[in-house]
N, C-alpha and C positions, 0 to 999 in steps of 0.2 A: 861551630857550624855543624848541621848535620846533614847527611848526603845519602841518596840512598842507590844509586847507581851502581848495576849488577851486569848481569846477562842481558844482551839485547832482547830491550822489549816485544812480547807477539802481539795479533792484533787476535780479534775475537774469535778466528777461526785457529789459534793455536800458532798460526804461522809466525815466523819471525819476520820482522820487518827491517828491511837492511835501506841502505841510503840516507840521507836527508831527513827522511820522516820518522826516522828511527833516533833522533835527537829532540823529540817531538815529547816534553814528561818529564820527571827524573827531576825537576829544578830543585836547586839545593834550597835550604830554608836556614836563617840567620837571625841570631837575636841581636835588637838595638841598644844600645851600650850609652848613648852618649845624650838620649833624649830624655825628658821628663814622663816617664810610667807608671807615675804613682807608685803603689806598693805591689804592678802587678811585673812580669814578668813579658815581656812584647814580642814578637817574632814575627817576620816577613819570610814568605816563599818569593821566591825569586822568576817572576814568568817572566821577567824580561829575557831569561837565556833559553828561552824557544828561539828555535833557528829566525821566526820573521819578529822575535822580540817581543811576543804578549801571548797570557794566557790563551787568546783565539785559536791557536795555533790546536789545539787539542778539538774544539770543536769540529774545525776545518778538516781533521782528519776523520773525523767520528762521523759527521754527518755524510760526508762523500764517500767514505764505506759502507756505511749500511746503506747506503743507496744504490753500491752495486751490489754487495749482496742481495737483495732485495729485489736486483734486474729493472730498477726506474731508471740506469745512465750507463752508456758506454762509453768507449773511448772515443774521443770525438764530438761528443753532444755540447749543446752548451747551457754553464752552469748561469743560473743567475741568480741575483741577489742584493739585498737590500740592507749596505751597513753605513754605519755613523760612528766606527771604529776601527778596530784590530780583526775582526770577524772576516771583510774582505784581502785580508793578506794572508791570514791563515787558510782561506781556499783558494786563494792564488798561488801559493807555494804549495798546495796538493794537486791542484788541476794541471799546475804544469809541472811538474813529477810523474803524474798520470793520464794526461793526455787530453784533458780538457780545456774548450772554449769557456771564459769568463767573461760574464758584462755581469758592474757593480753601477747599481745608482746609489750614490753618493751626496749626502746634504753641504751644503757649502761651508761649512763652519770644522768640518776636515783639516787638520795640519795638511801645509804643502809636502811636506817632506811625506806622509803617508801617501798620497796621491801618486808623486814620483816615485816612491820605489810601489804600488799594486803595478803602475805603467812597465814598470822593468820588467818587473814578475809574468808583462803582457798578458794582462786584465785592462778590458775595456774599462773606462769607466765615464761616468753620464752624471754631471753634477746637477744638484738639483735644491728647492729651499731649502732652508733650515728651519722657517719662522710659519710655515705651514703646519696643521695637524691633520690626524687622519680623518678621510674624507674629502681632500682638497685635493684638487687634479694633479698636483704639483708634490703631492706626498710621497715621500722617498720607497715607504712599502711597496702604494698602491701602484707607483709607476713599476716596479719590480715584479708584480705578479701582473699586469699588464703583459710587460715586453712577455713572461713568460705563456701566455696567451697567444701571443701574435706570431712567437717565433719558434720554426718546424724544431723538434729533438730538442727540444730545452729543457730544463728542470730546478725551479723554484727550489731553491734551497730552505728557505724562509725557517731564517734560526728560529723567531719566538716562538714557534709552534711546534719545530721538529725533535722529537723525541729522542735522536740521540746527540742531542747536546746537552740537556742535564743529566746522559745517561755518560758523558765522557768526564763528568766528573763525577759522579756516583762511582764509576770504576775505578777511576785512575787519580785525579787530583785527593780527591778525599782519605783514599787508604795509604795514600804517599805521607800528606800529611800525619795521618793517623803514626804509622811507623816512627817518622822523622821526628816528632813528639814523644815518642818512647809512651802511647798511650795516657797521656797526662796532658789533658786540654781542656780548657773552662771555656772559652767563649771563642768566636770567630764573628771575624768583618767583612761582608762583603758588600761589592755595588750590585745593580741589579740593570744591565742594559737590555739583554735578552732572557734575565731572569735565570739561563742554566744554571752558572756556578751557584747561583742560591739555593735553586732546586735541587740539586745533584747532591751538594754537599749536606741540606737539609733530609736529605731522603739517607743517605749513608751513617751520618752522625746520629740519626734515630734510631738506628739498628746499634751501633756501639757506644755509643757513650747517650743515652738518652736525655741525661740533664745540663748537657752543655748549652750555652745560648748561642744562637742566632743573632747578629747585630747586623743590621741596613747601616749603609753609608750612603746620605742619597742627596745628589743636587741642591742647591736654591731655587726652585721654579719647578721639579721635580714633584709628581705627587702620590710617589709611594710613601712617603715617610708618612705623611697626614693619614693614607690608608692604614697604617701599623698603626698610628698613635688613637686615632678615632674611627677608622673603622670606612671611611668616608672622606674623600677630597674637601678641604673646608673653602679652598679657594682654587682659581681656572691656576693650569698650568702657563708657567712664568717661562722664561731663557736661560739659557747658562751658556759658558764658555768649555767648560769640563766638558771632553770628548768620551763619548764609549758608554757611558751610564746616564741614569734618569730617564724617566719615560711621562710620557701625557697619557699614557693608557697604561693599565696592568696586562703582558704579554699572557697570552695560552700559557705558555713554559715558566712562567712566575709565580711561584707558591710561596705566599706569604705567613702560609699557615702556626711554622716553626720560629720565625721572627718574635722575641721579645724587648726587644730595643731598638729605636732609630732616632738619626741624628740629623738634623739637614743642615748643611755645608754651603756657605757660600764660592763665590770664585774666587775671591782675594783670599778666603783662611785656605782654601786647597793648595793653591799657586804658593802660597808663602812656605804650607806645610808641607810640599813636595821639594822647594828649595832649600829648607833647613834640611829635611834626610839627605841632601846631596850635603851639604857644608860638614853636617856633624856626624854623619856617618858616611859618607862618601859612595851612597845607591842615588842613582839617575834615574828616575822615574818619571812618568807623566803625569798628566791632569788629574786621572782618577784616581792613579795612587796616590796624589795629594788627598782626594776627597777620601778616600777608605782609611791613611793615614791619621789625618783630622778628627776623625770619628771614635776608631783606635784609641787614639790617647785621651779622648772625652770620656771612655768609656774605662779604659785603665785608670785616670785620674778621678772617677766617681767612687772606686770601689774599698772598700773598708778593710778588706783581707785579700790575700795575694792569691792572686790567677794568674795562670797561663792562657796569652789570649794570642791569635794566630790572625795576620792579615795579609795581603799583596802588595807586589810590585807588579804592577798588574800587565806595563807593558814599560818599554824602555823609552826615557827623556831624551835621544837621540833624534828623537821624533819632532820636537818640541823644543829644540833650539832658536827656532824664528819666532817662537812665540812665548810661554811663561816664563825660559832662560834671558831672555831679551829686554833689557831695562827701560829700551824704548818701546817695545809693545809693551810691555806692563802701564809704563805712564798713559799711551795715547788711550788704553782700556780701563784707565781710572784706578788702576788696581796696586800701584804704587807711590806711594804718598811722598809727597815732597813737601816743606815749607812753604805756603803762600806767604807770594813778595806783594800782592793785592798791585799789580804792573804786568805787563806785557811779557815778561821772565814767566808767568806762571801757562803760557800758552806755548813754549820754546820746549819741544822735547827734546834736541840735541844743543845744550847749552857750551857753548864756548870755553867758558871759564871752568867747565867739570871736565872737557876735554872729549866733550862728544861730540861736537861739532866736526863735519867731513870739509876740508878746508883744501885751498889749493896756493903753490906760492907762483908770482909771474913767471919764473923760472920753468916750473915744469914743463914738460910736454905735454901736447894736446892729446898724445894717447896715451901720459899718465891719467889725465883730464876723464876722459872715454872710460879707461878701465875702474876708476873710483865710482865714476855713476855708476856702471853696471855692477859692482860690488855692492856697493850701498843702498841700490835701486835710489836715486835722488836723479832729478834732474835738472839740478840746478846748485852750481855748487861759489862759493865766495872766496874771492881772492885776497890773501892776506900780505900783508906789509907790518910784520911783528905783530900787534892786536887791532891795527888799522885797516879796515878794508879799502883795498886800492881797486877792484872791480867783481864784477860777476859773470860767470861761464856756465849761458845755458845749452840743452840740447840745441835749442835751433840756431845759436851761433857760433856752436862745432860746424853745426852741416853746413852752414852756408860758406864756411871757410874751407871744410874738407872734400865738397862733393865733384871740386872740378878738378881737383888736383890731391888725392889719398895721399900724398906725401908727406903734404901739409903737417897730416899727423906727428909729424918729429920736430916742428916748430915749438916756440913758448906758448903759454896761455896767456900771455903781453898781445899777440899779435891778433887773439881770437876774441880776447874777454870784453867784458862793456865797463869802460872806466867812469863813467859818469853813474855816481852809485849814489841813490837818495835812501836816505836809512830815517828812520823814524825813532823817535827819543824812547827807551823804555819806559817813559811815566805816560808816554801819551794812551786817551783813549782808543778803547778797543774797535769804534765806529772810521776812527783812521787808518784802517786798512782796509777798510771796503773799496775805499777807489782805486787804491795798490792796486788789487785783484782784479777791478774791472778795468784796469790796464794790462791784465796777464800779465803781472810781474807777481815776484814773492819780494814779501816785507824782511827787511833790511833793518834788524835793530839793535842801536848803539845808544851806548851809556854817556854822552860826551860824543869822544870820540873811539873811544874803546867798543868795538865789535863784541856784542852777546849773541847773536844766534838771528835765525829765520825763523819768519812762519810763513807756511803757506796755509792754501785754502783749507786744506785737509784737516791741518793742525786746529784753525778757527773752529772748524765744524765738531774736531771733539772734543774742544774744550765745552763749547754750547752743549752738544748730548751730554756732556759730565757735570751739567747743571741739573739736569733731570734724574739725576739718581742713578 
């Protein structure tokens, strides 16, 4: 490992920066040991150990100082902004260190857990599409530079364009790294969401080391890569699930000048590639460090002679436990592959027999009952008799038992559940549980007699979208 943690860092006017923000940099950088790198040598910087856990964190500080220097914001105004990442928590942990109003518009496709702690950080935040591009009333930017139109003492942060966010890593990420390499570096990986780290680091590494490469890590549906490889988007921008990177436009602050290689990454090879660096090297990363990862090793395993190639952790998989770490988000987003049973098993994403199934016994309490939905978010949970279902316990036959008398709750789920339980065969067709559901029931399905699992509506609907590709 190599660390380069000294004296407390200053900011541009010399001063030294004490608190919080002053943990802001410095992340150590680690070579991978356990993975396949060809004949090069691989190393991760570590942003996840910025205080809010991602590279942003450096922007967030950079852009809202030169903006008081500058005299565009005081204490008290409010900051606004426009992220689809890590960006709005890295100035939600400066604004409220330093005394400013946050509102972030935010695209829907945002981890929950990110949304819940900007709330903590108390940043507003205004959700808004994902599946929009710019120019649509509904566009994440444009609503962001609106509000900042409308609203007295405000000030547009607006990363793609602001000059000192590839200017915070032209100072600081780049000559860290530079150091922490001991000056011996061939290539670097980066994504490109607002373009800085591209910039900053492109703009630094041309002053010292000239002939190092440049390498994009960028989205499936994303259309920088096509820009690097042809000069020219060859088809419309597509979707992804990868949060924080890939864009439908090239930002102001995106130079793709110094890029000599790019890679395009779907969301199943990032998701799987950010879950092996957790198993075989034990770093928790997120979405894009799966995708910059991915890229990394395509480009380490291309090469004929050994290089030292430098990429990120770009923010921390804490984030992202309800979603890529989740083997049942994986399956309902098509992105983890099981055996087709060509039966009603291949539409069940909590399967019984694998022990995923959220199950309850008549014994229990009805506020075991209560607290397992609300853990599990299910609202509808099956009663077992060893691998026999003896009933079902859904929300509305807690309430109707619990709402006259809350005591209720320390009773059985015997006293609550509906014992009359119609389960359908797993070989049957998939058109027999249409009437299930136009009964507001969820389907009930057994092998025999042996209990395999539920489907509800939700289930049906993604097995059909994962027919379409």
């Amino acid at each position: 490992m190599h660390d380069t943690h000294g004296d407390a860092p200053a900011n541009k006017d010399g001063l030294a920066v004490s608190g919080t923000l002053a943990a802001i940099g410095h992340t150590p950088l680690v070579q991978l040991t356990r993975l396949d790198t060809g004949p090069c040598q691989l190393f991760v910087k570590l942003e996840s150990q910025n205080p809010t856990g991602s590279i942003k964190d450096r922007i967030g500080l950079s852009m809202i100082e030169t903006a008081e220097r500058e005299g565009r914001i005081r204490p008290g105004d409010t900051l606004i902004e426009a992220t689809a990442g890590n960006t709005g928590l890295g100035l939600a942990l400066v604004a409220a260190q330093k005394g400013y109003k946050l509102i972030l518009v935010i695209p829907d496709k945002m981890a929950q857990e990110k949304i819940l702690h900007l709330r903590a950080l108390g940043a507003q935040t205004r959700i808004t599409r994902s599946d929009v591009g710019k120019g649509h009333p509904e566009y994440y930017q444009d609503i962001a530079e609106r509000l900042s139109q409308q609203i007295p003492n405000s000030f547009y942060v607006n990363q793609f364009a602001n000059p000192a966010n590839p200017l915070a890593h032209e100072t600081t990420t780049g000559p860290e790294i530079w150091e922490q390499m001991q000056h011996r570096l061939d290539a670097v990986v980066v994504g490109v969401g607002s373009g800085g780290t591209l910039t900053g680091l492109s703009r630094y590494f041309a002053r010292v080391a000239p002939k190092l490469q440049m390498v994009l890590a960028d989205p499936k549906g994303s259309i920088l890569a096509d820009i690097v490889q042809t000069g020219a988007p060859r088809k419309p921008a597509g979707s992804w699930l990868v949060e924080g990177i890939g864009e439908d436009f090239v930002p102001p602050n995106c130079d793709l000048s110094r890029v000599r290689h790019a890679y395009e990454i779907g969301d199943a090879e990032s998701f799987h590639t950010a879950r092996e660096l957790l198993a075989k090297e034990g770093l928790l990363g997120g979405s894009s460090t799966g995708t910059l990862l991915a890229a990394a090793l395509r480009y380490c395993r291309e090469q004929t002679t050994p290089q030292r190639v430098v990429t990120f952790v770009c923010d921390s998989g804490n984030k992202y436990l309800s979603k890529m770490y989740n083997d049942f988000w994986m399956f309902e987003q098509g992105l983890l592959d099981r055996p087709r049973q060509g039966n009603l098993l291949d539409l069940i994403v909590r399967r019984y027999q694998e022990g995923g199934a959220v199950t309850l016994s008549p014994d229990d309490s009805l506020l075991q009952a209560y607290r397992r939905m609300k853990l599990f978010d299910v609202s509808q949970l099956p009663v077992m008799d060893g691998d026999r279902v003896v009933g079902i316990l859904d929300e509305s036959d807690l309430l109707v038992h619990v709402q006259a008398a809350p005591e209720r709750f320390k009773e059985p789920v015997s006293t609550a559940m509906v014992s009359r339980v119609e389960t359908i065969a797993v070989d049957a067709p998939i058109a027999n549980l249409l009437p299930v559901f136009q009964r507001d029931h969820v389907a009930v399905v057994a092998d025999g007699t042996r209990f395999v699992g539920l489907i509800t509506k939700i289930d049906l609907l993604n097995y059909l979208r994962q027919q379409i590709g």
